[in-house]
C-alpha positions as CSV (number, residue, x, y, z in Angstrom):
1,X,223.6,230.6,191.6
2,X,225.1,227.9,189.0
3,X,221.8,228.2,186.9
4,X,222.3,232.0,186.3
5,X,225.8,231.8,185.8
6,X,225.5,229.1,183.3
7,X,222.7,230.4,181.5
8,X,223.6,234.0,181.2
9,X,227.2,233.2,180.5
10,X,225.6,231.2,177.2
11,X,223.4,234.1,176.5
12,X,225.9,236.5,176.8
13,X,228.7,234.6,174.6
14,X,225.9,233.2,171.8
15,X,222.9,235.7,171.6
16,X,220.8,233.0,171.3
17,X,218.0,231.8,173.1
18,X,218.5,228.7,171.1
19,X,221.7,228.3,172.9
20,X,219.7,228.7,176.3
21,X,217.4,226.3,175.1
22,X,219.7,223.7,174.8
23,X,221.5,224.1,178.5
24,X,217.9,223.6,180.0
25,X,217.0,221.1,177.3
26,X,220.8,218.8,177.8
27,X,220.4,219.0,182.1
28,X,216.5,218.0,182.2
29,X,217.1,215.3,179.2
30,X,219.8,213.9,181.5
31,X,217.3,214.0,184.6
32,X,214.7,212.3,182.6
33,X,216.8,209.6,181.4
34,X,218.5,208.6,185.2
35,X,215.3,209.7,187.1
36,X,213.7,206.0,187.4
37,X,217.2,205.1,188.2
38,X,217.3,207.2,190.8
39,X,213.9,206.2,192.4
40,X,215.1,202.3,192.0
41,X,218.5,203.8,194.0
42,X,216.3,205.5,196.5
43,X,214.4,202.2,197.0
44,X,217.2,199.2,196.8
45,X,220.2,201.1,198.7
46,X,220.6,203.2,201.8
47,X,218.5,206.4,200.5
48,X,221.2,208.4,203.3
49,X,224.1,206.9,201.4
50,X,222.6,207.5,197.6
51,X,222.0,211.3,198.9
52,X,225.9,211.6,200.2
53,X,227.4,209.9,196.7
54,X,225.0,212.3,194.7
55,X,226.1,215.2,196.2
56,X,230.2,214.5,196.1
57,X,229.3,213.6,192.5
58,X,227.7,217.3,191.6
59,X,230.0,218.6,193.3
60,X,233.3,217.2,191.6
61,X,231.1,218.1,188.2
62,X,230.8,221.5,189.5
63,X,234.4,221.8,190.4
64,X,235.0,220.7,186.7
65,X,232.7,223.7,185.3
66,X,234.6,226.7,186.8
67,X,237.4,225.9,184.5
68,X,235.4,225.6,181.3
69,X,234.8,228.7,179.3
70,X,233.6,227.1,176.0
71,X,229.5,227.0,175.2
72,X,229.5,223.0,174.2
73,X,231.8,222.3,177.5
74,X,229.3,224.1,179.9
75,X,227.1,222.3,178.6
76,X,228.3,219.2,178.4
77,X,229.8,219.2,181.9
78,X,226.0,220.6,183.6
79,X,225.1,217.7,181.8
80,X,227.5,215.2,183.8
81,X,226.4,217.1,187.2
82,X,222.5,216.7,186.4
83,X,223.3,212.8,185.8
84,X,224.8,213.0,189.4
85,X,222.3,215.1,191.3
86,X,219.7,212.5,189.8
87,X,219.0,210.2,192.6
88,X,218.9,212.7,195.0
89,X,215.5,214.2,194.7
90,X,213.8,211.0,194.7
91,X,215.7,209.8,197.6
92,X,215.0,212.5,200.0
93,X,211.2,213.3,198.6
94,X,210.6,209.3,199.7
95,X,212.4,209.6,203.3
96,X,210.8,213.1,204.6
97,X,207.7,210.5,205.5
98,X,210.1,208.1,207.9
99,X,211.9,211.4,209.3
100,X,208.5,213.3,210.4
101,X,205.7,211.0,210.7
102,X,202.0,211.7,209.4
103,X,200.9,214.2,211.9
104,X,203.8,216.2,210.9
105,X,204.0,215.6,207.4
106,X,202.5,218.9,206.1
107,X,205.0,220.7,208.2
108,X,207.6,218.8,207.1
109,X,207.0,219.3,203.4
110,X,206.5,222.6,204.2
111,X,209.4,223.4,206.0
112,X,211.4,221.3,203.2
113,X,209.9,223.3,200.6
114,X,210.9,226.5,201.8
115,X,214.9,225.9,202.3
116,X,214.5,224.9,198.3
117,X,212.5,228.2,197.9
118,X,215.3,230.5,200.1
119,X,217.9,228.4,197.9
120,X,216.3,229.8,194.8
121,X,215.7,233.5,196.2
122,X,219.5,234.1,197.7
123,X,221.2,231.8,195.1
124,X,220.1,233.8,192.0
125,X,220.6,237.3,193.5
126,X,223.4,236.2,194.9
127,X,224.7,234.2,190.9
128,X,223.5,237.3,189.5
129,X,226.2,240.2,191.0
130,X,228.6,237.6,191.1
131,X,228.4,237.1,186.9
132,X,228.2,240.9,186.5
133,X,231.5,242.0,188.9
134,X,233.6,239.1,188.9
135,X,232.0,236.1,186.2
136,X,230.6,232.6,185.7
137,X,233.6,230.5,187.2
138,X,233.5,232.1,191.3
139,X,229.7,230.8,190.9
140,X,230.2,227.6,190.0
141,X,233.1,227.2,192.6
142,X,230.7,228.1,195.6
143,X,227.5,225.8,194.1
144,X,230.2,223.0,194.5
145,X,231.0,224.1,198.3
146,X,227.2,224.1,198.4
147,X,227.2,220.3,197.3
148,X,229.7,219.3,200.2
149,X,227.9,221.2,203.3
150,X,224.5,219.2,201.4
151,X,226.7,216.0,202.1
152,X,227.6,216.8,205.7
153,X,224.3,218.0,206.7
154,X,222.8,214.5,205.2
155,X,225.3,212.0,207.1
156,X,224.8,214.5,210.2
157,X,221.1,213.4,210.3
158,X,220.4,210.7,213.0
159,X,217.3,208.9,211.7
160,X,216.0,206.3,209.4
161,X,215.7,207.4,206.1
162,X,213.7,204.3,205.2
163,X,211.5,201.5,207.0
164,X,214.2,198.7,207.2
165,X,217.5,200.1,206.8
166,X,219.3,198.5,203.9
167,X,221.8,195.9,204.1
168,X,224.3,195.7,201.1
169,X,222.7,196.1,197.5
170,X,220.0,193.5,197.5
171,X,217.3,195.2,199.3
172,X,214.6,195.8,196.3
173,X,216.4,193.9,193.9
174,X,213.8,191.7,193.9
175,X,211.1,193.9,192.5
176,X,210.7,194.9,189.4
177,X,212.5,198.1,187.8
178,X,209.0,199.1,186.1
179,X,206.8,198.7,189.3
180,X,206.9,202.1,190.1
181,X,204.8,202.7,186.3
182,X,202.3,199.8,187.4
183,X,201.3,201.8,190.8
184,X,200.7,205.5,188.9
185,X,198.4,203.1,186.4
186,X,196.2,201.4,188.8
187,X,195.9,204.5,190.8
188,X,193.1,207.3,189.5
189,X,194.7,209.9,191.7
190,X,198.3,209.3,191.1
191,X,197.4,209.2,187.2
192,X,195.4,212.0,187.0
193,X,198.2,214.1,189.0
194,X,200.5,213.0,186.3
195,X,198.3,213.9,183.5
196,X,197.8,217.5,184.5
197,X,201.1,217.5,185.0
198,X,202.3,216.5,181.3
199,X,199.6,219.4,179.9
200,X,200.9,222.0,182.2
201,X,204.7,221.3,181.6
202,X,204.7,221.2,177.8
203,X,205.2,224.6,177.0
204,X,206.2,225.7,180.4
205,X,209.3,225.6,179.9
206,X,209.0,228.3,176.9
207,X,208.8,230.8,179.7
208,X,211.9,229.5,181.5
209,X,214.5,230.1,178.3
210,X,212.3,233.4,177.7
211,X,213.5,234.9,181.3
212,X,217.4,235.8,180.0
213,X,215.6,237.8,176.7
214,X,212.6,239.3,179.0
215,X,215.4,241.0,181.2
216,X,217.5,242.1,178.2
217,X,214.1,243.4,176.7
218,X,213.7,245.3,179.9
219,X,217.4,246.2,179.3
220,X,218.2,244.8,183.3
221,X,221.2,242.7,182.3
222,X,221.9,239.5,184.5
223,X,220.4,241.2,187.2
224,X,217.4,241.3,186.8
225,X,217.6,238.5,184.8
226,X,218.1,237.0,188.9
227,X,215.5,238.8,190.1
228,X,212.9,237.2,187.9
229,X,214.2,233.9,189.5
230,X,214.7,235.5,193.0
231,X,211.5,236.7,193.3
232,X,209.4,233.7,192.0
233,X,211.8,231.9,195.0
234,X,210.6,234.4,197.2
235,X,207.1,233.8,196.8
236,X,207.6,230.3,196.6
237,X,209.1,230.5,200.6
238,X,205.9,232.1,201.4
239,X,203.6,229.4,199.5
240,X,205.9,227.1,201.0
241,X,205.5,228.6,204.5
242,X,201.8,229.0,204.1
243,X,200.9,225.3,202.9
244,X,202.8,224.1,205.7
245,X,201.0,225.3,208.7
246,X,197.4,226.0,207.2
247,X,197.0,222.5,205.1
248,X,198.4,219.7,208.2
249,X,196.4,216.8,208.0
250,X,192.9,218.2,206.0
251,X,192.0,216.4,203.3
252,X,192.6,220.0,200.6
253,X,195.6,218.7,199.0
254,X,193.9,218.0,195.5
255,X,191.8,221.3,195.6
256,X,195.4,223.1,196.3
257,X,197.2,221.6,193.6
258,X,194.1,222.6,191.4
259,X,193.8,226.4,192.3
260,X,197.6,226.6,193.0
261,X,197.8,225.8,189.2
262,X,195.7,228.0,187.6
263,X,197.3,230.6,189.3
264,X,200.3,229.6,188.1
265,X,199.3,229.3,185.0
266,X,197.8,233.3,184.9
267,X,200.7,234.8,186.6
268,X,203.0,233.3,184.0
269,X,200.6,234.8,181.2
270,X,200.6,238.4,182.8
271,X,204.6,238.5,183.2
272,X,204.7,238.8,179.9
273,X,202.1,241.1,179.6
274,X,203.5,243.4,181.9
275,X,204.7,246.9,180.9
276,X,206.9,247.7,183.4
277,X,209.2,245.4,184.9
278,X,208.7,246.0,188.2
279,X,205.2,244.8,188.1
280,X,206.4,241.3,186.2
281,X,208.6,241.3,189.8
282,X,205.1,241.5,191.8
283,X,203.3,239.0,189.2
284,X,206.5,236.6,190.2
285,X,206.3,236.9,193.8
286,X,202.4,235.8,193.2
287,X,202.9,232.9,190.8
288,X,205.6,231.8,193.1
289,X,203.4,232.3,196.1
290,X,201.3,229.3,194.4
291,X,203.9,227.7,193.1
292,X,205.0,227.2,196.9
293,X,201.6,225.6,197.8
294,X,201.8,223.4,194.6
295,X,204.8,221.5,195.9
296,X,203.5,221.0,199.5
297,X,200.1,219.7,197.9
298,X,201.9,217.4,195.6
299,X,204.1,216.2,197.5
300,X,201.8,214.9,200.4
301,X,199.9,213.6,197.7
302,X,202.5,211.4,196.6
303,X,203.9,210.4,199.8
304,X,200.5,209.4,201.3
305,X,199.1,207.3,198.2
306,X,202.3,204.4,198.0
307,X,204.1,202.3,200.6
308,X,207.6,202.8,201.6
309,X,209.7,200.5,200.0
310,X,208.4,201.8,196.5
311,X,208.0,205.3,197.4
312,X,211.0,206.4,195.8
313,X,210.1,204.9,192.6
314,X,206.5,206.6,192.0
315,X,208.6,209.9,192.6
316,X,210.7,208.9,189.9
317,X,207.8,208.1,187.8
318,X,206.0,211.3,188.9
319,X,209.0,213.3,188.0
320,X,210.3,211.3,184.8
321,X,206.6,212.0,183.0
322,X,206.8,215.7,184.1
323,X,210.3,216.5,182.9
324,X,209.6,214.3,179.6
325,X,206.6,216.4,178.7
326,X,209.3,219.3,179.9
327,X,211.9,218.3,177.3
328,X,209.4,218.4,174.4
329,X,208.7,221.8,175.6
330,X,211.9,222.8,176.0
331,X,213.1,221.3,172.6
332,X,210.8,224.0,171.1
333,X,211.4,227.0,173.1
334,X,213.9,228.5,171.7
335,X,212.9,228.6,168.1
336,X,209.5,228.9,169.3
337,X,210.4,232.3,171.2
338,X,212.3,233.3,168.0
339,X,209.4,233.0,166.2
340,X,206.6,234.1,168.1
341,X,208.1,236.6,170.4
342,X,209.2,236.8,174.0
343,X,205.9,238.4,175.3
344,X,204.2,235.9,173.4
345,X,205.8,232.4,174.7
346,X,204.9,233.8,178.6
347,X,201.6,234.1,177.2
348,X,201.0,230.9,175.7
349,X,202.8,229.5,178.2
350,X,200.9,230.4,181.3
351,X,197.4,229.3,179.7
352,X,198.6,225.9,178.5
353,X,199.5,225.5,182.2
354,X,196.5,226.7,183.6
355,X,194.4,223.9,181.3
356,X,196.8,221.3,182.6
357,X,194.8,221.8,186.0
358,X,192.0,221.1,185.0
359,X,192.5,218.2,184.6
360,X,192.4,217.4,188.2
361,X,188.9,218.3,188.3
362,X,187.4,215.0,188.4
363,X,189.8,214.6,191.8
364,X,187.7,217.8,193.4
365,X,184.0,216.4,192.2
366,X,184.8,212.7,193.3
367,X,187.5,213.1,195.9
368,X,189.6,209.9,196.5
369,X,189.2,207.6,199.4
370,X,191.3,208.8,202.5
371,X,194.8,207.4,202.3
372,X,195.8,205.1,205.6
373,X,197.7,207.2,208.0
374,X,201.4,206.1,207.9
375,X,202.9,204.6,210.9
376,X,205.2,206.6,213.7
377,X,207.8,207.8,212.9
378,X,210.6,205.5,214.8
């Protein structure tokens, strides 16, 4: 709901994509930057406590946003709430292992998966009247409710987030800040995930700022500039749903991450061939579809390869690399688009990502040993 509002409101007030560019480009430089801080949070503290603090943070930020009205201040001030919604992600990705076990893990990541996916197919429909009837302010009021019910629904939870619960802010201190880089470079798995990753996310997000002009071209307004996100959500629930039940405890995760990509990568491509709008709404549904798949793969991927007490900071590594390579991308997309064409950056887009999975072929030719099942879940 926020993401619409802010970047539609910029659109709408600045014409630019450039403009656009730089809300995505400010909020992800931000997440790069605190990311492996947020992975060393997720591993030294409480990770239930670091998820509560990073969600009163957003939402105060949020709180701060529906009074703003000036381009720089928006973004400025999504800046501030990115640098607080930072350690969450790693956090919770590193704890979903302790909560659900191993022989539930899939489901788990699954299930996790699609409550993001829902999140991003109500939320954007939802952003999208709400900016058209009423504005940008009423959206960023309820995405800061949505921050406090987060923080409830984490301190509600009655389990160990972690192994060995922490006690005060020693636990991790010990080991070192940067360990997190050493595990992804021993590892042939972990490094090659992270490779395909920085190919397919370097023009990527070309096709992100390019959704605000693709539903002006298509004269749909902010709208349908939320249904482009809706639907991708959409199919996303249904990868997410899929991945969860079908993939359990067989060895496929690499080969999904592989195909899931390439689709990816082609669905992006035809959206902005498309003639008719409605059909870039059906190629969505489909790219999200793998997109859903994608995360459940990649996440059990990641969770099965490292120990617990530095699981946290290989997601942040995992997730640093990626939005890096994202920025670059992003620092480029709106001239880029300007230049080239909005048709033409979905294009370009989608095939860079669909190279980036190749990469991973090595994985599917010489699979990895099997990882050691993790322990009950207490």
């Amino acid at each position: 709901m926020a993401l619409i509002a802010l970047t539609f409101q910029i659109y709408e007030v600045t014409g630019s994509a450039v403009w656009v560019s730089a809300v995505f480009l400010a909020t992800f430089a931000t997440l790069g930057v605190m990311t492996p801080i947020g992975g060393w949070l997720g591993d030294s503290f409480d990770r239930r406590r670091v998820m509560i603090v990073s969600d009163l943070g957003a939402a105060a930020a949020f709180v701060a946003l529906a009074f703003a009205d000036e381009p720089w201040l928006l973004i400025a001030l999504a800046l501030v709430a990115t640098l607080c919604e930072a350690p969450f992600l790693p956090a919770s990705q590193a704890a979903i292992p302790n909560l659900a076990g191993d022989e539930d893990l899939a489901w788990a990541n699954g299930l996790v998966s699609q409550a993001f996916s829902l999140g991003i197919t109500v939320g954007p429909l939802v952003g999208g009247v709400l900016v058209g009837a009423v504005g940008a302010n009423l959206a960023f009021g309820v995405n800061a409710v949505s921050f406090l019910v987060s923080a409830a629904l984490v301190w509600s939870v009655r389990a160990r987030f972690q192994e060995r619960r922490a006690e005060g802010a020693g636990r991790g201190a010990d080991v070192p800040f940067t360990e997190g880089v050493r595990i992804v470079l021993r590892s042939r798995l972990l490094l090659l995930v992270v490779i395909a990753e920085v190919v397919a996310y370097s023009v990527v997000g070309w096709a992100m700022v390019a959704d605000a002009p693709l539903a002006k071209l298509f004269d749909m307004g902010s709208i349908g500039f939320a249904a482009l996100i809706s639907t991708w959500g959409a199919g996303m629930l249904i990868g997410s749903w899929i991945a969860g039940r079908w993939m359990g405890e067989r060895p496929v995760e690499v080969k999904v991450l592989l195909f899931g990509m390439v689709v990816d990568g082609v669905m992006i491509a035809l959206m902005g061939l498309s003639p008719l709008f409605l059909l870039v709404l059906v190629v969505s549904v489909l790219g999200g579809t793998a997109s859903g798949c994608v995360n459940v793969a990649r996440q059990l991927l990641l969770q099965r390869a490292v120990a617990d007490r530095l699981r946290a900071r290989v997601f942040a590594v995992a997730e640093l690399v990626g939005t890096a390579s994202f920025i670059l991308g992003l620092a480029s997309a709106g001239p880029a688009i300007e230049l080239l064409g909005v048709r033409e950056a979905y294009v370009l887009s989608g095939a860079v990502f669909a190279v980036g999975a190749l990469v991973l072929l090595p994985l599917v030719l010489r699979p990895p040993a099997a990882p050691t099942p993790a322990p009950p879940a207490v």
